[in-house]
C-alpha positions in Angstrom: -171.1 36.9 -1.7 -170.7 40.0 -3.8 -168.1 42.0 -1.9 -167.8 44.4 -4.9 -163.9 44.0 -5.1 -162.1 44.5 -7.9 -159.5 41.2 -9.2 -156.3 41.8 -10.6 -154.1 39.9 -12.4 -150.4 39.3 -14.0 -148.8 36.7 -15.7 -146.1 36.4 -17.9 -146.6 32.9 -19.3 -149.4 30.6 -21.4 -150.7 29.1 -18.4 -152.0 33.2 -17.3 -154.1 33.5 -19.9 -157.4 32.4 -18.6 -157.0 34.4 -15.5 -155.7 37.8 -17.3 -159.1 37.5 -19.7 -161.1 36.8 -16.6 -159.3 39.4 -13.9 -161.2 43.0 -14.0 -157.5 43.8 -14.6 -155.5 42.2 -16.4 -151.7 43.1 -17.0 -149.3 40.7 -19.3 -145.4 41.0 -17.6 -144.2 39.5 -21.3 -144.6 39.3 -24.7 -145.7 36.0 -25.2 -149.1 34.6 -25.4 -150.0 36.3 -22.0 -149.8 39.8 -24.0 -152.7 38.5 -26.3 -155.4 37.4 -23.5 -154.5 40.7 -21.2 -156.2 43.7 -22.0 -152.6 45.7 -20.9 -149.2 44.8 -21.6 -145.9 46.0 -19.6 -142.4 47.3 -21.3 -141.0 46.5 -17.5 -140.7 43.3 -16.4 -142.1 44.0 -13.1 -144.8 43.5 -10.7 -144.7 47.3 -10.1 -146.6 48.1 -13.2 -149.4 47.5 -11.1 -149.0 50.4 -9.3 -147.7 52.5 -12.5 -151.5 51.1 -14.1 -152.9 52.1 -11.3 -152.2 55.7 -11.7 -152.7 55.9 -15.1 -156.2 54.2 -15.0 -157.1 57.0 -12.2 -156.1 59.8 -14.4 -157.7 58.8 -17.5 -161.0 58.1 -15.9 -160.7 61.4 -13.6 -159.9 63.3 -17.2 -162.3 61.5 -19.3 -165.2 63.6 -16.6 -163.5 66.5 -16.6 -163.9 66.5 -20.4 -167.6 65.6 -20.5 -168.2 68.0 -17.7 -166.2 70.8 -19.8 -168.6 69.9 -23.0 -171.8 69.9 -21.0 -170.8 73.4 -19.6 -170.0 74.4 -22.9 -173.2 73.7 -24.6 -175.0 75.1 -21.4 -173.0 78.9 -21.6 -173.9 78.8 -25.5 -177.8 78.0 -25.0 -177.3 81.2 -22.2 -176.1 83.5 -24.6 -178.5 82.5 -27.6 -181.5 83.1 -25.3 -180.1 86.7 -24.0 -179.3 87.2 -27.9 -182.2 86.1 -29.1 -184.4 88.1 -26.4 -183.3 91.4 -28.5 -183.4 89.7 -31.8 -179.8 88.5 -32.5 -177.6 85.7 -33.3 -174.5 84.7 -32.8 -172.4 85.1 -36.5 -171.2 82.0 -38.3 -167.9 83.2 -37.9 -168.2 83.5 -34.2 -169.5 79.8 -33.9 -166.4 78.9 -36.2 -163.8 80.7 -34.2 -165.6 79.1 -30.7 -165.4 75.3 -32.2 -161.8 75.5 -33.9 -159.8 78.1 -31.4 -161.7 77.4 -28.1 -163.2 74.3 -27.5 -161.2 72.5 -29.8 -157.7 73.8 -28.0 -159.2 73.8 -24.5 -160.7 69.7 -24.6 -157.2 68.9 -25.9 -154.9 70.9 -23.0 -157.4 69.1 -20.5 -156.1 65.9 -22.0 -152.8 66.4 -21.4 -152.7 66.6 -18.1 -150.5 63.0 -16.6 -150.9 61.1 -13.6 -149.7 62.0 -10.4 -146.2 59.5 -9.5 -148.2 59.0 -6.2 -150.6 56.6 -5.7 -153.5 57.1 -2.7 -155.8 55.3 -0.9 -158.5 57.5 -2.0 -160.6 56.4 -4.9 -161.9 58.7 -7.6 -165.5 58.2 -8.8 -166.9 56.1 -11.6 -169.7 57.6 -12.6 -170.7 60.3 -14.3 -174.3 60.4 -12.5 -172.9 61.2 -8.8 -173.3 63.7 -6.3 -169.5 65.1 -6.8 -170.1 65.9 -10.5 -173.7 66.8 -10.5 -172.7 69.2 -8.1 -169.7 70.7 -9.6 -171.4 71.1 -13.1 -175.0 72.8 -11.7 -172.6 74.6 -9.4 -170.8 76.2 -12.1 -173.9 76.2 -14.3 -175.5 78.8 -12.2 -172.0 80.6 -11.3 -172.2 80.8 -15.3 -175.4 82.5 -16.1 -175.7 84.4 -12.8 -172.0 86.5 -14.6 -173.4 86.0 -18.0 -177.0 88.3 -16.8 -175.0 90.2 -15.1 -172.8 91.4 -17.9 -175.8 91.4 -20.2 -177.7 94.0 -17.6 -174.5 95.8 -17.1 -173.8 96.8 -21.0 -177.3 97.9 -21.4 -176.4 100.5 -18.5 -173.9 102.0 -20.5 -174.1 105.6 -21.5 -172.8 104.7 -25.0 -175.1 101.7 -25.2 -177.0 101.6 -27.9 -179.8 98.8 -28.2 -180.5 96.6 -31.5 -183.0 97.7 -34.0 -183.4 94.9 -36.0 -184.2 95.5 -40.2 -185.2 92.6 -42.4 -183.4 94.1 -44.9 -179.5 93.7 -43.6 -178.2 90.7 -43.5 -175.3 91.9 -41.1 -176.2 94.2 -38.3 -173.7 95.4 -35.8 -175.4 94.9 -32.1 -173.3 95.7 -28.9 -175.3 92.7 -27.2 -173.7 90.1 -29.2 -170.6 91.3 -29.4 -170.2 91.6 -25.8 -171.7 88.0 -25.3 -169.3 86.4 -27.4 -166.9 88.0 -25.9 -167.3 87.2 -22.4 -168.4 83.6 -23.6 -165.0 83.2 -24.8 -163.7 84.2 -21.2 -165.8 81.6 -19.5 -164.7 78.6 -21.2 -161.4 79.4 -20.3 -162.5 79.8 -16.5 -164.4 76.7 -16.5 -161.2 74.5 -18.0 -159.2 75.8 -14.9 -161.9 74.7 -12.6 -162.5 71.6 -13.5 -158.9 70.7 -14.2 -158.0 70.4 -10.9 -155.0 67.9 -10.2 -154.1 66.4 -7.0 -154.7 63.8 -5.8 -154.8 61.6 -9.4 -153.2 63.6 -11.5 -150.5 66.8 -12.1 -151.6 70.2 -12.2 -152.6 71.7 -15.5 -149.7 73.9 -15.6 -147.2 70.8 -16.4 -149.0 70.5 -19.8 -146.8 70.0 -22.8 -147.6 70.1 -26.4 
C-alpha cells in the first residue's frame, strides 16, 4: 500500500546502519559507524534532534524557493525593462548590468539565505515543489504587480514637462536617455520589494529582520 509517508530513522550503533541508509531520513545519534551510513549526524546525543532536523529541513527547502522565485522575478523585471528600452532605442549600460549582478542580486540572494528556522515546529507542511499552485501564484502575481508599476513609471516620465525623449545617432557610443535611467533606477527598487515579499517567515522560519552577517 503506498501511503506516501515519510520513514525516519536514528541509531547510534553498527547494527543502524542498514536502516539509516534506507529511512527517507536518516539521523546518526553517534560518531561511530552509524555517522557514515546516515545522511545527518547529531552533536546532541538526543532523540530531540529529530525535531531540531525537522526545522531546519523546513527552512532550507522553504528558502531554497524563495531563492528561485527571487531569480525568476529577477530575470522577468530585466526582460520588462529591455523591451520598454529597447521600444525607444536603448540599452541598459554595461555598467548598470555590473552594478545590478554584484550590488543587487548578488547581496539580496545572500540576505534571503540567511534567514534561520523558526524554534517552533507545526503541523503544517510547507510545499515540495516548485511547480504548485502556491508558488505559481505568488511569482505570476508579482510578475504582473511588476510590469503593471514598471509601464506605469515608464508612461509617467514621458509626461514630464522636462522630458525629453531619445534621439538615437549611430555616431555616439554613449547617449544620455531619461528612459533608461529612470528604468534602472526603479528596477533597482523592485528587487528590493520583491526580496521582502517573498521572504516571509512564519510559520518555518524567522523574519528577515533577524539576519546577521
Amino acid at each position: 500500500i503506498n501511503a506516501e509517508y515519510g520513514v525516519g530513522m536514528c541509531g547510534d550503533g553498527a547494527n543502524d546502519c542498514a536502516a539509516l541508509k534506507m529511512a527517507d531520513i536518516g539521523l546518526s545519534l553517534a560518531d561511530s559507524e552509524a555517522s557514515i551510513a546516515a545522511p545527518f549526524t547529531s552533536a546532541c546525543r538526543s532523540i530531540k534532534s529529530v525535531i531540531n532536523l525537522l526545522l531546519e529541513g523546513r527552512a532550507a527547502l522553504i528558502t531554497s524557493i524563495q531563492c528561485f522565485k527571487f531569480m525568476a522575478m529577477y530575470s522577468m523585471i530585466q526582460f520588462t525593462s529591455c523591451i520598454l528600452m529597447n521600444s525607444v532605442g536603448s540599452l541598459i549600460g554595461d555598467l548598470m548590468n555590473l552594478y545590478i549582478d554584484l550590488f543587487m542580486t548578488f547581496p539580496l540572494a545572500f540576505l534571503m539565505g540567511r534567514t534561520s528556522a523558526t524554534n517552533q515546529l507545526v503541523a503544517q507542511r510547507p510545499t515540495d515543489r516548485l511547480i504548485s499552485k502556491s508558488v505559481l501564484t505568488s511569482i505570476f502575481g508579482q510578475l504582473l504587480i511588476q510590469i503593471v508599476f514598471q509601464f506605469f513609471i515608464f508612461n509617467q516620465l514621458i509626461h514630464q514637462s522636462w522630458f525629453e525623449p531619445l534621439i538615437v545617432d549611430p555616431n555616439i557610443d554613449n547617449i544620455l536617455a531619461f528612459e533608461t535611467t529612470t528604468l534602472f533606477m526603479f528596477s533597482n527598487f523592485q528587487y528590493i520589494t520583491i526580496v521582502i515579499a517573498f521572504s516571509f517567515g512564519k510559520p518555518f522560519r524567522k523574519s528577515i529582520f533577524t539576519n546577521r552577517l
